[in-house]
ChimeraX commands (.cxc) that place a marker at each C-alpha (Angstrom):
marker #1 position -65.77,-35.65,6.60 radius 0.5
marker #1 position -65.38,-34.18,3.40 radius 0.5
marker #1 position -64.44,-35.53,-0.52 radius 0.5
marker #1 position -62.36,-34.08,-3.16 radius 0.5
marker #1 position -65.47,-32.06,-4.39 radius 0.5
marker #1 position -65.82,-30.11,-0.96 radius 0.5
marker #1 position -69.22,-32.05,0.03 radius 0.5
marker #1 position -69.72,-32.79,3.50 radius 0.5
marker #1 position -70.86,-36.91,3.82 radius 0.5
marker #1 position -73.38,-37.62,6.70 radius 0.5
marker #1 position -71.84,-38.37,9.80 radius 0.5
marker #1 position -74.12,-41.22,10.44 radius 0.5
marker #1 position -73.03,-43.01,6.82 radius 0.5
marker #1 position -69.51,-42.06,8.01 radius 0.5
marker #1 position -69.79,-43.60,11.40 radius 0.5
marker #1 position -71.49,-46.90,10.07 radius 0.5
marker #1 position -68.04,-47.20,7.60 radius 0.5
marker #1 position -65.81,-47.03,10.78 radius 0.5
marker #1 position -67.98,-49.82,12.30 radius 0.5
marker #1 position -66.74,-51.66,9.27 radius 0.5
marker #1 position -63.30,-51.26,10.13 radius 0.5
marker #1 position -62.27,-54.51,11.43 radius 0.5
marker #1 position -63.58,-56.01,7.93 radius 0.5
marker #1 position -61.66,-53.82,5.66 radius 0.5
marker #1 position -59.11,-54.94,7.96 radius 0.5
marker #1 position -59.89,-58.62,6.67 radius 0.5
marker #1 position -60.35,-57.87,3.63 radius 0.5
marker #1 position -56.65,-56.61,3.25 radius 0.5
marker #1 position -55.35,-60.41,4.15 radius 0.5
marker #1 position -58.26,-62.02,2.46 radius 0.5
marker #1 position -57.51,-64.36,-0.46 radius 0.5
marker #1 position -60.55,-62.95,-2.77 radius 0.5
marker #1 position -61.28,-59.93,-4.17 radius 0.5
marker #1 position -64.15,-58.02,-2.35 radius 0.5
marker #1 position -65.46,-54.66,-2.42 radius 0.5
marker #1 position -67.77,-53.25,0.92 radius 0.5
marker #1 position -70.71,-50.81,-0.21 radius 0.5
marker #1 position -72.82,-49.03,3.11 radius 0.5
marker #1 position -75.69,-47.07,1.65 radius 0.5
marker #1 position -78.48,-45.23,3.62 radius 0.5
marker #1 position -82.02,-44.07,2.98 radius 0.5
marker #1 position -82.55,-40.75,3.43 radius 0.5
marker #1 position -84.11,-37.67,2.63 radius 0.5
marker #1 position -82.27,-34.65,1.09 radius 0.5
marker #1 position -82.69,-31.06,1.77 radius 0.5
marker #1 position -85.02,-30.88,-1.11 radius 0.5
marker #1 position -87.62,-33.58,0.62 radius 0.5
marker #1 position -86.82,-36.14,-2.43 radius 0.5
marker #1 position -86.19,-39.73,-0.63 radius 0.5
marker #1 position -82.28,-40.93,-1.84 radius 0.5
marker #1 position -79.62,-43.97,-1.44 radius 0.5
marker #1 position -76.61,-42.04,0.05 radius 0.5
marker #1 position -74.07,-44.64,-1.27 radius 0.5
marker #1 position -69.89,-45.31,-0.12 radius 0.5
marker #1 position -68.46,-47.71,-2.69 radius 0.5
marker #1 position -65.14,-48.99,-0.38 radius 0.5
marker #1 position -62.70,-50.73,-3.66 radius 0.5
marker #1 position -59.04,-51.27,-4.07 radius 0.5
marker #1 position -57.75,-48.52,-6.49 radius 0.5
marker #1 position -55.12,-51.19,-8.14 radius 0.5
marker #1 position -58.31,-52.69,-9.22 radius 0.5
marker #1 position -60.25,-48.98,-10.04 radius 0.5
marker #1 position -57.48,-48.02,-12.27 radius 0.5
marker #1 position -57.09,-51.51,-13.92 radius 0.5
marker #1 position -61.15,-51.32,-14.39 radius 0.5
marker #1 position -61.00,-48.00,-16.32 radius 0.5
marker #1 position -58.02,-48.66,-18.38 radius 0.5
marker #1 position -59.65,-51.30,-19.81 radius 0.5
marker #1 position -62.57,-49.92,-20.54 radius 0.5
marker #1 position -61.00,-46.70,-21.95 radius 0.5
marker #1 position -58.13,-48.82,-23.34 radius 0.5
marker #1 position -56.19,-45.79,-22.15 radius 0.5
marker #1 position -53.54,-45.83,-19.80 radius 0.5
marker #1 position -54.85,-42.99,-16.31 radius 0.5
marker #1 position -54.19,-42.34,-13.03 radius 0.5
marker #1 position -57.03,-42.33,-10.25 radius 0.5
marker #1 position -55.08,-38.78,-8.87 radius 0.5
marker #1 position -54.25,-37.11,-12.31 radius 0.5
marker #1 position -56.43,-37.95,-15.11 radius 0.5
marker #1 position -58.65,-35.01,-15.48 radius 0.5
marker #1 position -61.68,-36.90,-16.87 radius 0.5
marker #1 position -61.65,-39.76,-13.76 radius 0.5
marker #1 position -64.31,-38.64,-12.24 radius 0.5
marker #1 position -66.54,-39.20,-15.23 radius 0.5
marker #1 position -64.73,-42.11,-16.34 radius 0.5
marker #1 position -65.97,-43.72,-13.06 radius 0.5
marker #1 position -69.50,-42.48,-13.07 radius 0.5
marker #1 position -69.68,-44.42,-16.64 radius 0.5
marker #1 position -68.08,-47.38,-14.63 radius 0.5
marker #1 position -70.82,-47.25,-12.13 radius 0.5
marker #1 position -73.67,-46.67,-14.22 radius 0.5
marker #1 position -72.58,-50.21,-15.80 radius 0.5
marker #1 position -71.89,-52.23,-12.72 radius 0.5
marker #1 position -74.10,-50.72,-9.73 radius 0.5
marker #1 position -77.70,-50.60,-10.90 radius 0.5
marker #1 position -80.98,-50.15,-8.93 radius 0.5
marker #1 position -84.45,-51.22,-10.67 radius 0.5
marker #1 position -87.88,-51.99,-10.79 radius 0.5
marker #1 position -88.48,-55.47,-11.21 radius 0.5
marker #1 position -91.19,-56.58,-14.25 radius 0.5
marker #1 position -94.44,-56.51,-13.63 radius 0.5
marker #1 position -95.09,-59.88,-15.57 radius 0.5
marker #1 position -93.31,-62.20,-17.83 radius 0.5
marker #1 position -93.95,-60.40,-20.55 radius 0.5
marker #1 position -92.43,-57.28,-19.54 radius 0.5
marker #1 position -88.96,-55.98,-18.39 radius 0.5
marker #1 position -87.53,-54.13,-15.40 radius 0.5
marker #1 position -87.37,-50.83,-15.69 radius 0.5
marker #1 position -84.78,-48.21,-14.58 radius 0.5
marker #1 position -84.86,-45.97,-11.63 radius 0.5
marker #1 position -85.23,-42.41,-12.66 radius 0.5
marker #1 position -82.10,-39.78,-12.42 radius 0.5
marker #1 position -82.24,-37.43,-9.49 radius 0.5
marker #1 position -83.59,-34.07,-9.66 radius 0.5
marker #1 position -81.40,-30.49,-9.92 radius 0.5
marker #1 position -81.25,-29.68,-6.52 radius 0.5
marker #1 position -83.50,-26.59,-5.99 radius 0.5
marker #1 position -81.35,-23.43,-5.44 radius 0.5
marker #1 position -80.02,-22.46,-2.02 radius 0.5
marker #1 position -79.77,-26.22,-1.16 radius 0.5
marker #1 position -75.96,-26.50,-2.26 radius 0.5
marker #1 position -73.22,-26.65,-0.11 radius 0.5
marker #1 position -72.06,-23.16,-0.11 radius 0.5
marker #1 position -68.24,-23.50,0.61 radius 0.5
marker #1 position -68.35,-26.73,-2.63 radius 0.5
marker #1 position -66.30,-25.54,-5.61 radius 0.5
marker #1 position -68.56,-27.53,-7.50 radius 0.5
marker #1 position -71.80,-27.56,-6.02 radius 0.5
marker #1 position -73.59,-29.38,-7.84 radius 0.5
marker #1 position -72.41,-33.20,-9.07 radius 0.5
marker #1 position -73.05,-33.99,-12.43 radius 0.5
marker #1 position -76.20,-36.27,-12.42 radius 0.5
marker #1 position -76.42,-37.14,-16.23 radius 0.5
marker #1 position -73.95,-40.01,-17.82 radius 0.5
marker #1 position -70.78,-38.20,-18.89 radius 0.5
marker #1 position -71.58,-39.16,-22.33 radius 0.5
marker #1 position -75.32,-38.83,-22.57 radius 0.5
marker #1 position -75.54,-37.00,-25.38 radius 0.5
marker #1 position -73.55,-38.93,-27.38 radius 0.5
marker #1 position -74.90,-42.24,-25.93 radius 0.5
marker #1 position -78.12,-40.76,-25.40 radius 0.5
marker #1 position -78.11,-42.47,-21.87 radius 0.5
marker #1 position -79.18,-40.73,-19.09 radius 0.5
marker #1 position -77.20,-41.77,-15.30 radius 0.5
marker #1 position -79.44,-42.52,-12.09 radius 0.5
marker #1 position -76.08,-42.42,-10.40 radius 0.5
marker #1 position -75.58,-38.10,-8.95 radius 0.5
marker #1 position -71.69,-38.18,-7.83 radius 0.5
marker #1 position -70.64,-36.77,-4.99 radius 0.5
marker #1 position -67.08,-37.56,-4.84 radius 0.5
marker #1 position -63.99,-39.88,-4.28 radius 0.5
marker #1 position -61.06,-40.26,-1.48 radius 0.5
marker #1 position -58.00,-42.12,-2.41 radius 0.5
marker #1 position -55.42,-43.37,-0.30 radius 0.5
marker #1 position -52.75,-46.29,-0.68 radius 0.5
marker #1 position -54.95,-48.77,0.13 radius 0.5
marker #1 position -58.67,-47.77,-0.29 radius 0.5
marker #1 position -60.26,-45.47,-2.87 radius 0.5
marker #1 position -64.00,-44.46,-1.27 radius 0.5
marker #1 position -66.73,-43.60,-4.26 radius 0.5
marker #1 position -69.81,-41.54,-3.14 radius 0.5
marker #1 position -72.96,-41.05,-4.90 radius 0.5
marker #1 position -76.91,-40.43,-4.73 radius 0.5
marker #1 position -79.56,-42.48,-5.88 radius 0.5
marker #1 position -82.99,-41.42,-6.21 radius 0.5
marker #1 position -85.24,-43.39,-4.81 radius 0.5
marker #1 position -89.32,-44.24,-5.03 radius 0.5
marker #1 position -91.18,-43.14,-2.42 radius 0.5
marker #1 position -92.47,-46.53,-1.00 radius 0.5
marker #1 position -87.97,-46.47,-0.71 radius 0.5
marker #1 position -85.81,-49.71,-1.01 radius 0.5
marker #1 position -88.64,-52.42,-0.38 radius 0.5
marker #1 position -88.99,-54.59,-3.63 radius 0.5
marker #1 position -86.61,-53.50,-5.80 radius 0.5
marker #1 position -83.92,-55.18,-7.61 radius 0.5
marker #1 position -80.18,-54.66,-7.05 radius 0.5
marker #1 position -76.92,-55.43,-8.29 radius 0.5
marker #1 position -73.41,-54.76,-7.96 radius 0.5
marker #1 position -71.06,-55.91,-10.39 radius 0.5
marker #1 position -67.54,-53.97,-9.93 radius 0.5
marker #1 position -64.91,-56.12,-11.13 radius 0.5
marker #1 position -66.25,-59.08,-12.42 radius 0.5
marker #1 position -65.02,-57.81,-15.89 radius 0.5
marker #1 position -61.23,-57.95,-14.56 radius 0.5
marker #1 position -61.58,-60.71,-11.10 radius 0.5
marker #1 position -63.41,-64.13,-11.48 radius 0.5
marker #1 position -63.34,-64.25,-7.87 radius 0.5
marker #1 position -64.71,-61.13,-6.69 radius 0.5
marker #1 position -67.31,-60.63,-4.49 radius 0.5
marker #1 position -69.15,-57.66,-3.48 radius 0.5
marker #1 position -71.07,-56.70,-0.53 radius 0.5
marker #1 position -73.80,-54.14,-0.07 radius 0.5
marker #1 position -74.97,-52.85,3.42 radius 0.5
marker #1 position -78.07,-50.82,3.33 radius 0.5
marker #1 position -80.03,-48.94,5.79 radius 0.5
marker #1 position -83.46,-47.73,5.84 radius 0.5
marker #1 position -84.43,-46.58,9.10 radius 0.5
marker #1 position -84.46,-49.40,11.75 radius 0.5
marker #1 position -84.32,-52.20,8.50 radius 0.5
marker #1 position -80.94,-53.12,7.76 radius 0.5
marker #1 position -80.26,-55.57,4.94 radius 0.5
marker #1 position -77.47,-56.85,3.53 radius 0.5
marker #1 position -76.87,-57.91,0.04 radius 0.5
marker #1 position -73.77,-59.95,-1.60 radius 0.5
marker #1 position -72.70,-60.19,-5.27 radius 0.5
marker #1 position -70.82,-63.15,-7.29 radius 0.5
marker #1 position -70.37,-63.74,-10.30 radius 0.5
marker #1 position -73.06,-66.52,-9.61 radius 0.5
marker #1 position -75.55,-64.09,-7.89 radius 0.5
marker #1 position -75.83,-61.10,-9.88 radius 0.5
marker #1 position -78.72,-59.68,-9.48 radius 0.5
marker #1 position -80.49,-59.82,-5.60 radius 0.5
marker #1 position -84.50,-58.16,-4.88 radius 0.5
marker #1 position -85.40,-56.97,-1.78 radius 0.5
marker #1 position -89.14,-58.04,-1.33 radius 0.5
marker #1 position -92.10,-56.48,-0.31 radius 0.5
marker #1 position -92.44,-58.98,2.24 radius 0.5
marker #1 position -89.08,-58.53,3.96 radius 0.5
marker #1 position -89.75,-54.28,4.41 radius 0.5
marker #1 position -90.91,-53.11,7.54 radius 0.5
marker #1 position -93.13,-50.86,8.07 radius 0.5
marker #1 position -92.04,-47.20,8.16 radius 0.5
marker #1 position -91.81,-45.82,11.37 radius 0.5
marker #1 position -91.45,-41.93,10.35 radius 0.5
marker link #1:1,2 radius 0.2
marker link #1:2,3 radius 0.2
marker link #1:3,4 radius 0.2
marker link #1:4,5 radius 0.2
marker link #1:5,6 radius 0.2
marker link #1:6,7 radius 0.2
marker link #1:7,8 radius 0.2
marker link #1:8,9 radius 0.2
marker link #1:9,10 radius 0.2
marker link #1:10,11 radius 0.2
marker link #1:11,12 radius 0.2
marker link #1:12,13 radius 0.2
marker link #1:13,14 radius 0.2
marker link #1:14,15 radius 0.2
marker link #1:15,16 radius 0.2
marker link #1:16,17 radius 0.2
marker link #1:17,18 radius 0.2
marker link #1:18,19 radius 0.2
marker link #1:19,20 radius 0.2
marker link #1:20,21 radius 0.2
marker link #1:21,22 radius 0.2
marker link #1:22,23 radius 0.2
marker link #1:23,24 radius 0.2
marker link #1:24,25 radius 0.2
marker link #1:25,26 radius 0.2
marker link #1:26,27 radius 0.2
marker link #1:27,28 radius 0.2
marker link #1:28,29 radius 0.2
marker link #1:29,30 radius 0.2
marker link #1:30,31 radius 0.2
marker link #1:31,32 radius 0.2
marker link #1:32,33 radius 0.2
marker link #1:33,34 radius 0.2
marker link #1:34,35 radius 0.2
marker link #1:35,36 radius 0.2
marker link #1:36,37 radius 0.2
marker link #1:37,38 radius 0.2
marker link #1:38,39 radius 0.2
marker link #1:39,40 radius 0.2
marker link #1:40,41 radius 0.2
marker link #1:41,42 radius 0.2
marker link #1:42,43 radius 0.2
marker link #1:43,44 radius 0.2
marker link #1:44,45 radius 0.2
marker link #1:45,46 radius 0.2
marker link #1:46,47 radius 0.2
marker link #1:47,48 radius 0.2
marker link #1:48,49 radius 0.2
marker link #1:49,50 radius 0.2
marker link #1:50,51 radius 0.2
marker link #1:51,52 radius 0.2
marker link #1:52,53 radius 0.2
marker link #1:53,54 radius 0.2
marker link #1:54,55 radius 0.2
marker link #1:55,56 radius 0.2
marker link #1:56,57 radius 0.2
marker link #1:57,58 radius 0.2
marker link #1:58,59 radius 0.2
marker link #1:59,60 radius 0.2
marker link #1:60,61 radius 0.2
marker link #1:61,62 radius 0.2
marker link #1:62,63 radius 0.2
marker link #1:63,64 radius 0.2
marker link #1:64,65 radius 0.2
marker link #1:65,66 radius 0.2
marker link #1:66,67 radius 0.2
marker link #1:67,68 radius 0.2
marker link #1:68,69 radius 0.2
marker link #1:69,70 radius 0.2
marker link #1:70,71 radius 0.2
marker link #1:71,72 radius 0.2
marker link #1:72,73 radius 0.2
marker link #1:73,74 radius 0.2
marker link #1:74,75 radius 0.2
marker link #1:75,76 radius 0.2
marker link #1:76,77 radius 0.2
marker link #1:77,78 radius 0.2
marker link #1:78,79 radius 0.2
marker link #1:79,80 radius 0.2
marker link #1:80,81 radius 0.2
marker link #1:81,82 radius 0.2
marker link #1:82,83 radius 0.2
marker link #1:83,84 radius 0.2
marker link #1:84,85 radius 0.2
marker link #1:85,86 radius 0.2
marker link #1:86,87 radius 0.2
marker link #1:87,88 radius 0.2
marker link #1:88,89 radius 0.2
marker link #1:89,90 radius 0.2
marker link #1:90,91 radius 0.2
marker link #1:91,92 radius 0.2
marker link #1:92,93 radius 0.2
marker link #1:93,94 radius 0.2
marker link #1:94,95 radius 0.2
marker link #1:95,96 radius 0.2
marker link #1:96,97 radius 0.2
marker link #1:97,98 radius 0.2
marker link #1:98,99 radius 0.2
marker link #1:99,100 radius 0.2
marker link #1:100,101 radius 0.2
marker link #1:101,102 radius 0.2
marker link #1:102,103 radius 0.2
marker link #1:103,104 radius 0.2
marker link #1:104,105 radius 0.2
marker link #1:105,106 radius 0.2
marker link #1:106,107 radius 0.2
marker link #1:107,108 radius 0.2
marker link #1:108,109 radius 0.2
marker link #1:109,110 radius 0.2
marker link #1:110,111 radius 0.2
marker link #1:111,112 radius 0.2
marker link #1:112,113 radius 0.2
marker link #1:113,114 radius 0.2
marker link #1:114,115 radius 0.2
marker link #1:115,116 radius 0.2
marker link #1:116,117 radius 0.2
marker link #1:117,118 radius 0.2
marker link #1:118,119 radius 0.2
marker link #1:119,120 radius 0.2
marker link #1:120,121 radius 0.2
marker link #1:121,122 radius 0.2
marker link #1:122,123 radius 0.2
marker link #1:123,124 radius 0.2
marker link #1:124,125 radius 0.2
marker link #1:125,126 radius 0.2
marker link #1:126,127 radius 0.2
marker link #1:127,128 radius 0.2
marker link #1:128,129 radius 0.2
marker link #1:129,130 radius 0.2
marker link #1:130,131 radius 0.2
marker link #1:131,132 radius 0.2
marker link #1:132,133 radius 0.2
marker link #1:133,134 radius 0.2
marker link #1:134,135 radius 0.2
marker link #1:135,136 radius 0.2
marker link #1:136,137 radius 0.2
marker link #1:137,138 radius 0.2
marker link #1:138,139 radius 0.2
marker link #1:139,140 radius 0.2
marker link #1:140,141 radius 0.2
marker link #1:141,142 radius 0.2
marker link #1:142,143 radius 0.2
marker link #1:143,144 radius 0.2
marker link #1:144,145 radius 0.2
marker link #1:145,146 radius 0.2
marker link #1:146,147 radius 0.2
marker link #1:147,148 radius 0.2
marker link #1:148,149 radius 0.2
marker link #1:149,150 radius 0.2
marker link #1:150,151 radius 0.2
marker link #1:151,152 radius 0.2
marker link #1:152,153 radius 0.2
marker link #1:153,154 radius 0.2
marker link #1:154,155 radius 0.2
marker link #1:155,156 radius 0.2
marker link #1:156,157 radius 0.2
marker link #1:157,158 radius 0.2
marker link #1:158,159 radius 0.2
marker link #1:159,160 radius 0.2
marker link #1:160,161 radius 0.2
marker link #1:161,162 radius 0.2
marker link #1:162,163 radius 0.2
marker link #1:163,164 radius 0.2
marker link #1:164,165 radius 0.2
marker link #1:165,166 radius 0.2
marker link #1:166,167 radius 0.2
marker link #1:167,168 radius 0.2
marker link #1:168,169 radius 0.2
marker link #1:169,170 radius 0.2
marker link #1:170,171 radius 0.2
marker link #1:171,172 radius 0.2
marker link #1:172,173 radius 0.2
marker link #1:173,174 radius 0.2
marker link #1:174,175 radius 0.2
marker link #1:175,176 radius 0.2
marker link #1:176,177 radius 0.2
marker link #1:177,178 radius 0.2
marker link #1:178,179 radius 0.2
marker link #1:179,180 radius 0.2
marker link #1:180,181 radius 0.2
marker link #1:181,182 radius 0.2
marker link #1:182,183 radius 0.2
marker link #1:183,184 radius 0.2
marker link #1:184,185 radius 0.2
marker link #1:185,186 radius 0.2
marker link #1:186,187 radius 0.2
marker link #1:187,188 radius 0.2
marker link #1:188,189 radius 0.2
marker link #1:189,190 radius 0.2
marker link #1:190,191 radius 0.2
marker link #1:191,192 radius 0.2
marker link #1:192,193 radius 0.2
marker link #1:193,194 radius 0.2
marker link #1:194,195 radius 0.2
marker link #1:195,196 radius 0.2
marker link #1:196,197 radius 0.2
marker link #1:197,198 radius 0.2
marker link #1:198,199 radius 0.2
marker link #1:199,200 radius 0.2
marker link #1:200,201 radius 0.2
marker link #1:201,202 radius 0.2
marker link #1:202,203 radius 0.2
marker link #1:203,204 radius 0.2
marker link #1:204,205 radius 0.2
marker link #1:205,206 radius 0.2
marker link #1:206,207 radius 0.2
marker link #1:207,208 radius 0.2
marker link #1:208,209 radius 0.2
marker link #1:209,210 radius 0.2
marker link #1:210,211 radius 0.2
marker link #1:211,212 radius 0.2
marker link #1:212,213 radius 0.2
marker link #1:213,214 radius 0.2
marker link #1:214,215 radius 0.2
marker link #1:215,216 radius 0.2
marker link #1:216,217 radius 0.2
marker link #1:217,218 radius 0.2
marker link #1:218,219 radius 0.2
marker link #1:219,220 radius 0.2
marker link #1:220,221 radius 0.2
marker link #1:221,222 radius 0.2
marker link #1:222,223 radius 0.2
marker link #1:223,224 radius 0.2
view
């Protein structure tokens, strides 16, 4: 499987989105807005532990998203500047943290990925290596944890992939949230699948339910 950047997904990550099928199927007929997210832990060629992330949304809704916030009129196949325009999107609506040590404190950020040491590229990639800063970090001086991969868009299904970096203890207590659309649906709802070895939990977002942690407690223990 391969994106409009030349990458090659995993085949596991691509094998848990056909098991998903039959949902996507429902979620064509289904009277709310939804979005299905499968992410996997895993460790890159470079040995640094990521979240290998497919975002599954409508592209009515992408392009509505990004029109608003550019207050631009685009297209998810033309405009030049998409892919950045959705990596801003992203950095906004899917977030990964640390949760606050205390009540006096906040949560803190994950950090941005590493450049991928040299040699680890995929050598037939036009562009080998995905932009891992925030399109408009210099002028926002805001740095993206999000490192795009790349997008496929058909009638009915645009697919968003990106890297997160991770910790090394991995997913176990830290806080998520997935937001796409609740600036332009009241009714959406958002589901994240993740993986991590033999640990598989899943996380849903309202507009009610914002904000989910995975805790220590529920983490198993790593097998590797």
């Amino acid at each position: 499987m391969r994106n409009d950047q030349g990458m090659r997904f995993p085949h596991a990550l691509f094998s848990c989105l056909l098991l998903t099928s039959g949902l996507l199927l429902m979620g064509a007929i289904h009277p709310f807005h939804i979005s299905i997210t499968e992410a996997e832990v895993v460790l890159n060629d470079d040995g640094v532990k990521v979240l290998q992330v497919a975002l599954r949304v409508s592209p009515d809704d992408l392009e509505k998203a990004l029109e608003r916030r550019s207050r631009r009129r685009l297209t998810l196949e033309t405009t030049k500047d998409i892919d950045h325009l959705i990596v801003e999107y992203l950095d906004d609506v899917f977030q990964i943290r640390h949760p606050a040590p205390d009540e006096d404190s906040k949560p803190t950020p994950l950090e941005p990925c590493p450049e991928p040491v040299a040699g680890h590229d995929d050598p037939q990639s036009e562009s080998p290596t995905p932009p891992s800063s925030h399109p408009d970090a210099k002028k926002k001086d805001k740095t993206s944890i999000i490192r795009w991969v790349g997008k496929e868009i058909d009638v009915r299904y645009a697919w968003l992939y990106f890297e997160i970096c991770l910790p090394e203890k991995g997913l176990k207590g830290l806080e998520f949230s997935n937001r796409i659309f609740f600036d332009i649906e009241p009714d959406q709802d958002n589901t994240v699948n993740l993986k991590d070895g033999n640990w598989k939990p899943s996380l849903r977002f309202n507009r009610n339910e914002t904000w989910k942690t995975l805790k220590k407690a529920e983490a198993p223990t790593d097998p590797r």
